[in-house]
C-alpha positions as CSV (number, residue, x, y, z in Angstrom):
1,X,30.0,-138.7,24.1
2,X,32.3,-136.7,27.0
3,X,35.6,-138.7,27.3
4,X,35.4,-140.2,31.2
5,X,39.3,-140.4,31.3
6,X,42.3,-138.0,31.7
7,X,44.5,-138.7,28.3
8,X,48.1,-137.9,28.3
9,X,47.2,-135.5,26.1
10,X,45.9,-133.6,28.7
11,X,48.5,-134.1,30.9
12,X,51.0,-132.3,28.7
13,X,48.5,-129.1,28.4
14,X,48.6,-128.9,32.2
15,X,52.1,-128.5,32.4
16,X,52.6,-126.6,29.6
17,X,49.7,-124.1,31.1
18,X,51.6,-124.2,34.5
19,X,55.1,-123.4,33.1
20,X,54.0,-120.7,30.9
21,X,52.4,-118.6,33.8
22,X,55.6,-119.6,36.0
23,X,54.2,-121.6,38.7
24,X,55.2,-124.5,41.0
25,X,53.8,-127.8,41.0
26,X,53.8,-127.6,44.7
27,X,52.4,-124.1,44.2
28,X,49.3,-125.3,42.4
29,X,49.0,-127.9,44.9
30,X,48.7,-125.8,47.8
31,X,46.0,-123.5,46.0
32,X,43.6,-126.2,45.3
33,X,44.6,-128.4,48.6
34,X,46.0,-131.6,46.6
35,X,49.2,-133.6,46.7
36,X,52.2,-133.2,44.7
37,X,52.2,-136.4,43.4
38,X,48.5,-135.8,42.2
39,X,49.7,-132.9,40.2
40,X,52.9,-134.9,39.2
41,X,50.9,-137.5,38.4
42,X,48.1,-135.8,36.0
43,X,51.2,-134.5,34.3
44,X,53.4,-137.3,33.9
45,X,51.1,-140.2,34.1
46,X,50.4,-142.9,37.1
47,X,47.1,-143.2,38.9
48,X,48.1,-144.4,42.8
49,X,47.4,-141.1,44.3
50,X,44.3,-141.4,43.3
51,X,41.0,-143.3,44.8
52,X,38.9,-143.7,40.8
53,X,39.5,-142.6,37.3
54,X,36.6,-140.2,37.5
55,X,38.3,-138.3,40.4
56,X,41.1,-137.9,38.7
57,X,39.6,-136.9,35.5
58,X,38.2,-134.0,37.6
59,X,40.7,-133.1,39.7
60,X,42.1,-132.7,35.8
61,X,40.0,-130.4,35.2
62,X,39.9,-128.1,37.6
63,X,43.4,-127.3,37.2
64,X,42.8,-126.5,34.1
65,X,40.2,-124.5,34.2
66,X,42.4,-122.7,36.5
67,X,45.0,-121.5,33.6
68,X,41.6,-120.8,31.6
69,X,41.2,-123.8,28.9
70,X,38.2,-124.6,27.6
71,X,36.5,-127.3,29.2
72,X,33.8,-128.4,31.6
73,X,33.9,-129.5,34.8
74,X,33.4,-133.5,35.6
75,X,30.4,-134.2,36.7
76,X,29.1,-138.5,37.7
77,X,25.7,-139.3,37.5
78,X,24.2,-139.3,41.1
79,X,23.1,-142.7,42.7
80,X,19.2,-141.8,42.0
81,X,20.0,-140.9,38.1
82,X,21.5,-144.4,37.8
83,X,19.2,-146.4,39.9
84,X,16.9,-148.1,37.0
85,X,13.4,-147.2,36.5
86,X,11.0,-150.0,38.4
87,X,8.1,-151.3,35.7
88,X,5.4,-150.7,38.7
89,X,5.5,-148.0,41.4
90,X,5.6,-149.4,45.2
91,X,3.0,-147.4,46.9
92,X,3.9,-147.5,50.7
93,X,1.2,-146.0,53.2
94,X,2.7,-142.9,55.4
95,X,-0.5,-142.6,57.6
96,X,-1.4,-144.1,60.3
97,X,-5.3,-143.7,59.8
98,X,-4.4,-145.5,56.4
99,X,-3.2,-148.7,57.6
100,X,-5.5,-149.1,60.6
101,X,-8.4,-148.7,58.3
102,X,-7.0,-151.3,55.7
103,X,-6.6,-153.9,58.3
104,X,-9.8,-153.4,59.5
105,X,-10.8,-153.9,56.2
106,X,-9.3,-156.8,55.4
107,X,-10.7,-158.4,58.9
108,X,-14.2,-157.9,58.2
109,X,-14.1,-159.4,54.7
110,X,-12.7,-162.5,56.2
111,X,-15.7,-164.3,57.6
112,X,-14.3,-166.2,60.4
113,X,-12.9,-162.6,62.2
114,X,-16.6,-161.3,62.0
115,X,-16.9,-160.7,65.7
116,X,-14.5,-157.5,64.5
117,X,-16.9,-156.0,62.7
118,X,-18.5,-154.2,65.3
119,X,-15.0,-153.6,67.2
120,X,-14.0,-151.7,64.0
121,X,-17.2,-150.1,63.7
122,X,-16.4,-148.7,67.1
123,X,-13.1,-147.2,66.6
124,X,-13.7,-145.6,62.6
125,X,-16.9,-143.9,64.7
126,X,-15.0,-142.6,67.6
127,X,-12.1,-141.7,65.0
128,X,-14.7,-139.6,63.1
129,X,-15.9,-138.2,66.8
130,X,-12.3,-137.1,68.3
131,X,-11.7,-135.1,64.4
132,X,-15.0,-132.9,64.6
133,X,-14.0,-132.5,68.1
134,X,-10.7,-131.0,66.7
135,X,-12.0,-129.3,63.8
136,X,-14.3,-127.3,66.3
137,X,-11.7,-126.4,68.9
138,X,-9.4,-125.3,66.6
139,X,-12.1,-122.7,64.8
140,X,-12.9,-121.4,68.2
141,X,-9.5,-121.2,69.0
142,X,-8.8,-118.8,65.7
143,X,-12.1,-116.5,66.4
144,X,-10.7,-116.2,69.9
145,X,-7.3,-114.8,68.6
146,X,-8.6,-112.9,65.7
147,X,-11.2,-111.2,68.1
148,X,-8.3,-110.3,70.5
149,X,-6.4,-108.7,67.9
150,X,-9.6,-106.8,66.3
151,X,-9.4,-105.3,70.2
152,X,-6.0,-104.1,70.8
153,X,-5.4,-100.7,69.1
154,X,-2.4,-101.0,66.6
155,X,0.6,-100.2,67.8
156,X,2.4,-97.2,65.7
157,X,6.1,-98.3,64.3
158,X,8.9,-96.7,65.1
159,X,11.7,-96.2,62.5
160,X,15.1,-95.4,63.5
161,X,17.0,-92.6,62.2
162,X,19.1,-93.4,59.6
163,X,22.5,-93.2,60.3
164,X,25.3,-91.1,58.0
165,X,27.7,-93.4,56.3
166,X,31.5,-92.5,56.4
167,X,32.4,-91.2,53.4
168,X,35.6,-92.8,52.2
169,X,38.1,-90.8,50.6
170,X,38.7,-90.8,46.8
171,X,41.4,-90.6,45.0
172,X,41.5,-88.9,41.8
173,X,41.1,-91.5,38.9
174,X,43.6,-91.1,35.7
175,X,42.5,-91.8,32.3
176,X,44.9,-94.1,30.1
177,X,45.1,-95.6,27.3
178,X,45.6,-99.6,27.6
179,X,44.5,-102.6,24.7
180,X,42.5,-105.6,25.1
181,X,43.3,-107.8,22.7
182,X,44.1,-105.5,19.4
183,X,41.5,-102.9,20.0
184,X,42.5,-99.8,22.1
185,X,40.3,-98.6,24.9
186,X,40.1,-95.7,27.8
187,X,40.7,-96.9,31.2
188,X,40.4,-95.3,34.8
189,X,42.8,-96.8,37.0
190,X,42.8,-95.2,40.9
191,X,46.7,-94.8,41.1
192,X,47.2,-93.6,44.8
193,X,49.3,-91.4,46.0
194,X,51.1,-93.3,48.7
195,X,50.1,-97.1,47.4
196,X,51.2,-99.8,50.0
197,X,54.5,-101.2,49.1
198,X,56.0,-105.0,49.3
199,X,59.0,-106.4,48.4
200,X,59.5,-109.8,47.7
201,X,61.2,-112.2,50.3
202,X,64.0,-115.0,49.2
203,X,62.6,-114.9,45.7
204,X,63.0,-117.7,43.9
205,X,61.7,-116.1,40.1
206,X,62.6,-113.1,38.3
207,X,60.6,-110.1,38.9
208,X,59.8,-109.3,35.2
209,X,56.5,-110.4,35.6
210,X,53.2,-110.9,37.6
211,X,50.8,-113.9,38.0
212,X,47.1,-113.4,38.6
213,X,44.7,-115.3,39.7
214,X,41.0,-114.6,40.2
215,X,39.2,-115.6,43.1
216,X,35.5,-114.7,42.5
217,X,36.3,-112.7,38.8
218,X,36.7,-108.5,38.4
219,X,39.1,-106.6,36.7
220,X,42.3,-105.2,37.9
221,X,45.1,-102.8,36.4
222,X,48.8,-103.9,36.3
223,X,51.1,-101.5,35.1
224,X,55.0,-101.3,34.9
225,X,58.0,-98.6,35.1
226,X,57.8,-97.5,31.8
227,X,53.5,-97.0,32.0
228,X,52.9,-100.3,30.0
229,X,49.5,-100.8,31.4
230,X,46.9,-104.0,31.2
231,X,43.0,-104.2,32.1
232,X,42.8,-107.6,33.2
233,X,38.7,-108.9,33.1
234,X,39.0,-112.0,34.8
235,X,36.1,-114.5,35.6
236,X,36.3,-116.9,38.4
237,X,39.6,-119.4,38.8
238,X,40.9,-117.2,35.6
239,X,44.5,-116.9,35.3
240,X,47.0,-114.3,33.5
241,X,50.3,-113.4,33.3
242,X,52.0,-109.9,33.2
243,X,55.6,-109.3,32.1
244,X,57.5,-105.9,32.3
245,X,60.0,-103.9,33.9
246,X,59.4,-103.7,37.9
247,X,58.5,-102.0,39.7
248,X,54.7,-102.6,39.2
249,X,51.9,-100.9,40.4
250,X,48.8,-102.5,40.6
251,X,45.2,-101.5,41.4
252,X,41.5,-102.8,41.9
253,X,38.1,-102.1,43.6
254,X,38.2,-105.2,45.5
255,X,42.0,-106.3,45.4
256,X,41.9,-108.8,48.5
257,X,39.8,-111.1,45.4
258,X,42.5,-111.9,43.8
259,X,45.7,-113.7,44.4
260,X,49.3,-112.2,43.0
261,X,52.5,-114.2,42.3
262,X,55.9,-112.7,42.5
263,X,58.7,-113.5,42.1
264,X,57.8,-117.1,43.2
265,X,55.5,-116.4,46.2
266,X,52.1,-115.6,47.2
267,X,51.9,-111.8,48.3
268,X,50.3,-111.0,51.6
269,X,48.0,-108.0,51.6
270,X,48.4,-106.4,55.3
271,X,44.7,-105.6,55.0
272,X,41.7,-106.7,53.2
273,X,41.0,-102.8,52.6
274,X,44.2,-102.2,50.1
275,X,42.9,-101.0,46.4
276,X,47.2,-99.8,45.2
277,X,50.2,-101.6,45.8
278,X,53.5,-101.3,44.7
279,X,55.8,-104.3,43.7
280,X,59.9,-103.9,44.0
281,X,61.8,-106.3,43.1
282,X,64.1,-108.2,45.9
C-alpha cells in the first residue's frame, strides 16, 4: 500500500537533492510557484503552510521528481471513486413524454379519476398526431435539400499555390566524442560560429558549473574550456548538473525548453530562436 504521508525521510532526500545541484530554496520555490516556508517546511518538518497531509505529500513529490528520484506523483481518489456503491439503481425519468404518460397511467388505474380516461386518451392521440406530423415535414424537408444539391453543378476547388519556406541557415555540425554513462558514443553538436554570449550578473555561486533543467524533455550539449563535453537526454522536470572550467558553451535544437542556472541565477535567453550560447563567468 502507497505511503499517504511525507516522512522525514523524505524530507532529508529533498535537501540533499537541492544542495547537490546548487540551488536555492527560494529558487525552487519560485520555479514551481510555492512558499518558502513550504519548501522549508518539507525539508525540516512542520505542516502550517499547508491546507492537508495529502497536499503536502504531493507538493513532496513534485520537487522531487524535479531533481529526478524515483517516485510517482500523488494522486487522491476523486469524490465519485469514493462515493459508495448504492445496493439498487435510482432510475430518474429525463423525458418529458415519460412522465406525462406515467401519470396518466397511474390516473386511469385509479377508479375514482375515471372521467381522465378519455382526457388522456385525447392527448397520447394528438401526441402520436403532432410526431407523424414531424416525421413527414422533416423527410420532405431533406428531399427538398438533397434535390437542390443534385441541381447545382459542383463547384471546382481551388488550391493555393504553395508557398517556399525560408530556408534557415545551417551551421556545420562537428563530430565528438562524449560518454553516457561508461560507454562512449559519437555526438553532433552545432557549435556556431558567433554563439550569443551572457555573463552572469551579481553572482552569488561559482561559475564551475551549470544547472539544467528540462522543461518539456530533449537533449542538449554542454561543454567546457578544455572540450570536456556532455549529451544531456533529459525527460520532462529532469534535472542535471555540469561542472567544469568556464567558459561554457552550450547548444540545442530547441534551447528556449530548458531552463540554465549560473552562477546562482536563472539566464535570460534574448530570444526564443537561440540554438549556441556562451557562458563567462562574472
Amino acid at each position: 500500500m502507497t505511503k499517504q504521508v511525507w516522512l522525514p525521510v523524505d524530507g532529508a532526500m529533498l535537501k540533499k537533492l537541492r544542495e547537490d545541484s546548487g540551488i536555492e530554496q527560494s529558487t525552487l520555490a519560485k520555479i514551481y510557484a510555492v512558499s518558502n516556508s513550504h519548501v522549508k517546511q518539507l525539508e525540516e518538518g512542520g505542516e502550517s503552510s499547508f491546507y492537508t497531509p495529502a497536499i503536502k505529500l504531493a507538493t513532496g513529490r513534485k520537487l522531487l521528481m524535479h531533481f529526478g528520484a524515483d517516485v510517482q506523483p500523488f494522486k487522491e481518489k476523486s469524490a465519485q471513486q469514493q462515493m459508495p456503491e448504492l445496493e439498487t439503481p435510482v432510475v430518474i425519468p429525463t423525458n418529458r413524454f415519460a412522465i406525462t404518460y406515467s401519470v396518466i397511467l397511474e390516473l386511469v388505474k385509479n377508479k375514482k379519476y375515471m372521467h381522465f380516461q378519455y382526457v388522456g386518451a385525447g392527448v397520447l392521440f394528438l401526441g402520436f398526431v403532432i410526431l407523424i406530423f414531424y416525421f413527414s415535414k422533416t423527410q420532405i424537408e431533406v428531399k427538398a435539400v438533397n434535390q437542390i444539391a443534385q441541381s447545382e453543378p459542383a463547384t471546382p476547388m481551388v488550391t493555393s499555390p504553395v508557398q517556399a519556406k525560408a530556408i534557415e541557415p545551417i551551421t556545420t555540425p562537428s563530430k565528438e566524442v562524449a560518454f553516457k554513462g561508461n560507454k562512449e558514443i559519437s555526438v553532433e553538436c552545432h557549435w556556431g560560429k558567433e554563439p550569443t554570449t551572457l555573463i552572469g550578473n551579481q553572482p552569488t555561486k561559482p561559475g564551475d558549473y551549470v544547472h539544467v533543467v528540462a522543461n518539456m524533455g530533449g537533449t542538449i550539449c554542454v561543454k567546457d574550456a578544455v572540450s570536456n563535453l556532455q549529451v544531456l537526454q533529459l525527460k520532462s522536470a529532469q534535472s542535471q548538473t555540469v561542472r567544469g572550467r568556464p567558459p561554457f558553451e552550450i547548444f540545442s535544437h530547441n534551447l528556449n525548453e530548458f531552463k540554465l542556472f549560473y552562477q546562482g541565477h536563472l539566464l535570460r535567453l534574448p530570444r526564443n530562436d537561440i540554438k549556441n550560447i556562451t557562458l563567462k563567468e562574472q
